[in-house]
VEXDREN-2710 file (C-alpha; in Angstrom, 1 decimal):
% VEXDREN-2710
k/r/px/py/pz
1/UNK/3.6/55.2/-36.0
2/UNK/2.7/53.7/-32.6
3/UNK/-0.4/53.8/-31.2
4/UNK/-0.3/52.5/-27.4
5/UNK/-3.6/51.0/-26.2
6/UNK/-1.5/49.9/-23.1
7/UNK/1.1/50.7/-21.7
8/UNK/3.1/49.4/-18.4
9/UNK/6.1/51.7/-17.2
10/UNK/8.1/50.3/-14.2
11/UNK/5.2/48.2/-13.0
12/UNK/6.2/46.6/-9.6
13/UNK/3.8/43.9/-7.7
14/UNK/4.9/42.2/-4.3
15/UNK/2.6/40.2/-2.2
16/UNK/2.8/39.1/1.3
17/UNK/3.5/35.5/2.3
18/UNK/3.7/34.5/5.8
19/UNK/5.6/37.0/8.2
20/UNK/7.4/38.7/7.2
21/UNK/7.9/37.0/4.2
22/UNK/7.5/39.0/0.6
23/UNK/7.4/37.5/-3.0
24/UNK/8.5/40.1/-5.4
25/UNK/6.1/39.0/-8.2
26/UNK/6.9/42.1/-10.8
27/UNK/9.9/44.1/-10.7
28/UNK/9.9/47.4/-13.1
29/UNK/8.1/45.7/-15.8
30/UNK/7.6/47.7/-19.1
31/UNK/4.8/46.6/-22.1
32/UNK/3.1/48.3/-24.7
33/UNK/0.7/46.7/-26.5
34/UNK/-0.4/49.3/-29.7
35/UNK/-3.3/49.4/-32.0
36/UNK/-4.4/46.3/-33.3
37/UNK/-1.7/44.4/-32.0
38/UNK/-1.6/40.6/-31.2
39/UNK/1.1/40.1/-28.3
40/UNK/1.4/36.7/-26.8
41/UNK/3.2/36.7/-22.8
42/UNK/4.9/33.5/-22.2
43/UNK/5.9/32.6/-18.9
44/UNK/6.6/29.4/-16.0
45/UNK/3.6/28.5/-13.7
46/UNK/3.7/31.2/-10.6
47/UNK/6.1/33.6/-12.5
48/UNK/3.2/36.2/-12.2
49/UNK/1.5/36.9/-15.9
50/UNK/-1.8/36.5/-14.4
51/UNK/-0.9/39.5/-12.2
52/UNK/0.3/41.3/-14.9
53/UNK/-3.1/40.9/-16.8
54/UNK/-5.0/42.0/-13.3
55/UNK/-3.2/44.9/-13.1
56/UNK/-4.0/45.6/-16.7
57/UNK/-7.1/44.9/-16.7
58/UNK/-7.6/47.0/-14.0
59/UNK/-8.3/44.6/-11.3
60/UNK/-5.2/44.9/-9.2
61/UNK/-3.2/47.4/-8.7
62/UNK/0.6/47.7/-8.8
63/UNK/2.8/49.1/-6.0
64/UNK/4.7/51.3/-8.4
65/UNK/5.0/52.5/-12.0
66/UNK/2.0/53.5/-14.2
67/UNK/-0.5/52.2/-15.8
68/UNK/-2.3/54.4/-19.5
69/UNK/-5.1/52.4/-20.9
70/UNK/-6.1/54.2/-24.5
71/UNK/-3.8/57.0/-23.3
72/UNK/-5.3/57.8/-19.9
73/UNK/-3.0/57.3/-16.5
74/UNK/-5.3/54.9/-14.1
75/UNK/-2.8/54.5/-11.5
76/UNK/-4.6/56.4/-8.0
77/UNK/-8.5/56.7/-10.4
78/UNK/-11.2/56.3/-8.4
79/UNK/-12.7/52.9/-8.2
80/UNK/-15.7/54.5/-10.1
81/UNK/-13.7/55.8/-13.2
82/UNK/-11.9/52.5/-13.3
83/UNK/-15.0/50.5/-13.7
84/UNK/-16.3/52.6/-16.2
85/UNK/-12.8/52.1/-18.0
86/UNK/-13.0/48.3/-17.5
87/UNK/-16.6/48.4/-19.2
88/UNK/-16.4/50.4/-21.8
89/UNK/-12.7/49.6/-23.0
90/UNK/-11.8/46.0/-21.8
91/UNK/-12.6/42.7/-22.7
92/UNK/-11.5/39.2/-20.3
93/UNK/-11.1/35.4/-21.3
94/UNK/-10.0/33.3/-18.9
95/UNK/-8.7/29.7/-19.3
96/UNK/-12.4/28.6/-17.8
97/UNK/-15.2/30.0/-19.2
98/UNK/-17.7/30.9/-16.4
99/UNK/-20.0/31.0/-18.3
100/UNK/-23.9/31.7/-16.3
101/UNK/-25.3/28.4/-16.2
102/UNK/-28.7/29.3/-16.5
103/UNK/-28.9/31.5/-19.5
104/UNK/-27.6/30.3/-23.2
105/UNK/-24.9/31.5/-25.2
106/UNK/-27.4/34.2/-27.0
107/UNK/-28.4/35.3/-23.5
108/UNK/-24.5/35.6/-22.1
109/UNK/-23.5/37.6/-24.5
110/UNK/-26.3/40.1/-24.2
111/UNK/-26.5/40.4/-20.9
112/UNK/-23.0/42.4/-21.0
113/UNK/-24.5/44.5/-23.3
114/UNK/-27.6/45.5/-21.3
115/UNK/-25.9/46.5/-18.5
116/UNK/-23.9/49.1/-21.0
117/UNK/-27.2/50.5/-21.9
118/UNK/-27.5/48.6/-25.3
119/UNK/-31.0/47.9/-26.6
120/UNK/-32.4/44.7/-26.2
121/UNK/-32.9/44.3/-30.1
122/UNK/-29.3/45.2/-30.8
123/UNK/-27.6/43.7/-28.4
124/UNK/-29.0/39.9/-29.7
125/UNK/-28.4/40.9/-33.2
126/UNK/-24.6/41.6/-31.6
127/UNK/-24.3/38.5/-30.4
128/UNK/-25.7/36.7/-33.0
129/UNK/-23.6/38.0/-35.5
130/UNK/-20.5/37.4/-33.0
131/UNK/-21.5/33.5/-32.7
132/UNK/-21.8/33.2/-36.3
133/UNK/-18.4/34.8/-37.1
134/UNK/-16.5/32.0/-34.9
135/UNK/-19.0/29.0/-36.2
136/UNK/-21.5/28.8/-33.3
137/UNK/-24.1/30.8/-34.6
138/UNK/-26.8/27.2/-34.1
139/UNK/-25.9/26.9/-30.8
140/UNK/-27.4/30.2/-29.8
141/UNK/-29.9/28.6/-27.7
142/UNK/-27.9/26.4/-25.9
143/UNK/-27.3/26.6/-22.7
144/UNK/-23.6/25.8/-21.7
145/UNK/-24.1/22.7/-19.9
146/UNK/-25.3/21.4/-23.2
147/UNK/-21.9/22.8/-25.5
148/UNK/-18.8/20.9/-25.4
149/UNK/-15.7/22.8/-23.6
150/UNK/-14.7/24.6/-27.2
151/UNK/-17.9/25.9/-28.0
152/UNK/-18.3/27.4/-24.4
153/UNK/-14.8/28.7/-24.8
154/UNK/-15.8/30.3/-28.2
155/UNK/-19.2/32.0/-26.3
156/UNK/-16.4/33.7/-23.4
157/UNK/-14.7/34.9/-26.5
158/UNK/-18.1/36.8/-27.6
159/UNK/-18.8/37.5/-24.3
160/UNK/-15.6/39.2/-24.2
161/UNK/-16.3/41.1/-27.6
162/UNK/-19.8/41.9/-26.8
163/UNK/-19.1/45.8/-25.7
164/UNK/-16.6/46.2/-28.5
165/UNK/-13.6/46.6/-26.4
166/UNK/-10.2/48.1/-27.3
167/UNK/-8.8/45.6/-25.8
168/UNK/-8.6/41.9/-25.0
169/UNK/-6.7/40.4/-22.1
170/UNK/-6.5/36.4/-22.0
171/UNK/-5.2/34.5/-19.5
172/UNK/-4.5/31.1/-21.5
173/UNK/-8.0/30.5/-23.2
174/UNK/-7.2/27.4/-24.3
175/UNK/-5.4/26.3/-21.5
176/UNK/-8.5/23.7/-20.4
177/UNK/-8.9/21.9/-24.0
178/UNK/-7.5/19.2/-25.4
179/UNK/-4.5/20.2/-28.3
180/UNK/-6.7/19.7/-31.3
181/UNK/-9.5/21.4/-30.0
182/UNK/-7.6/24.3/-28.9
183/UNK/-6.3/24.5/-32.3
184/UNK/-9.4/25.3/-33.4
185/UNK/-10.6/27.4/-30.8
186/UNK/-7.5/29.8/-31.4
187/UNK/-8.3/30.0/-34.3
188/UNK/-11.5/31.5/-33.8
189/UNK/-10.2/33.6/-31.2
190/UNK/-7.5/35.1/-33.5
191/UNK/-10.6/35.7/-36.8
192/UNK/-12.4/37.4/-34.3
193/UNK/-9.1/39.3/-33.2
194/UNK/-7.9/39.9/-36.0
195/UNK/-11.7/41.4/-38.3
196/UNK/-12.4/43.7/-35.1
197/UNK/-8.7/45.1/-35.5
198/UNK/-8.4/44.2/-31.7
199/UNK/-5.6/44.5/-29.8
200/UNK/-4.8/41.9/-27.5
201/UNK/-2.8/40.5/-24.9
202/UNK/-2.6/36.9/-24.5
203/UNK/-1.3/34.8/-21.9
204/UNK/-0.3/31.1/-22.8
205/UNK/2.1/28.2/-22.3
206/UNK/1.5/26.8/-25.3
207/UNK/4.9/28.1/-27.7
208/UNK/3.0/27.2/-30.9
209/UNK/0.2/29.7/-30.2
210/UNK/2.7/32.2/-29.2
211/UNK/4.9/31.9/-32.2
212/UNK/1.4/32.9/-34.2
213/UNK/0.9/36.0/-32.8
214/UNK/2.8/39.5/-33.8
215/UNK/5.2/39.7/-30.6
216/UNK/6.0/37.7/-27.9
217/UNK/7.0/38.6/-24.4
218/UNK/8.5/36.4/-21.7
219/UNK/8.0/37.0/-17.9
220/UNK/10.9/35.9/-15.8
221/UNK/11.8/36.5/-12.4
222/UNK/9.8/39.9/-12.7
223/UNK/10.8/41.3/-15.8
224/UNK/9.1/41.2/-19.5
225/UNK/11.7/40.6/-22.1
226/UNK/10.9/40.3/-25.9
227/UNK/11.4/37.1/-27.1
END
């Protein structure tokens, strides 16, 4: 049986471009991405996933259709309850890391945590135990200026995991490192993904990673089709 920890119905996204120019970015797009579920979103430069994933994640929101994270309708929440949804049931990758320069990876991952109201104690055992499980766990005191671009990337994926989301929404995570090392970094990623029983939504151009996850979804001209 199903269990939907998002679901997209009719999703439509347009954006203004000069006057009175419109680019229909999303055009009655449907997803559902259910409990514990890996689905990768393939799609050309500009074609809109990063959209998609903002209005997801609850950054954007869509002209039309809705929106259930963990079964609740967001579309029309107050900016308030959609935070609070954001914190408490999202994580977010990106393809950089932005990482906060000054602090090491320990401290990055538990400062997430102590804004949720997590102990100080707990939190850094959290995020020690999260470094360790993707092969990091000596770099906790690192800051990332001195990592190399995987091992930052593997500290956004604790960072991301920190507040033990439902779900994880990445907008090509391995998009910025070289192929072998994005091998390996995906492969940390997926571990991670797949010992938490995650759900995730990933977006990437790489067909390889794609093929290794337990759907894929294409964006085209607006609309998701499985592929």
């Amino acid at each position: 049986m199903s269990d939907p920890v998002l679901r997209l119905t009719g999703v439509e996204k347009a954006y203004k471009r000069g006057t009175p120019a419109e680019v229909q970015v999303l055009r009655g797009a449907d997803l559902t991405v259910n409990k514990g579920e890996v689905v990768a979103l393939v799609a050309p430069s500009g074609a809109g996933k990063s959209t998609l994933l903002h209005i997801a994640g609850l950054l954007d929101t869509a002209d039309a259709g809705t929106v259930e994270i963990a079964g609740e309708e967001m579309q029309g929440r107050s900016d308030r309850r959609r935070t609070a949804m954001r914190r408490e049931n999202l994580g977010f990758v990106y393809q950089f890391h932005h990482l906060l320069p000054e602090f090491t990876a320990l401290e990055n991952i538990v400062l997430p945590q102590l804004a949720n109201g997590v102990a100080r104690g707990d939190a850094e055992a959290r995020a020690r135990d999260l470094l360790a499980s993707v092969g990091i766990a000596e770099r906790a005191d690192h800051r990332p200026a001195a990592m190399s671009g995987g091992e930052q990337q593997r500290v956004a994926f604790c960072r991301a995991m920190a507040n033990r989301p439902r779900l994880l929404l990445a907008d090509e995570p391995t998009g910025n490192l070289d192929p072998a090392t994005s091998d390996r970094v995906f492969d940390a990623l997926m571990r991670l993904v797949r010992e938490t029983g995650l759900s995730a939504l990933i977006a990437t151009h790489n067909l390889e990673l794609a093929a290794r996850m337990d759907r894929c979804l294409r964006l085209d001209d607006g609309h998701l089709t499985e592929s």
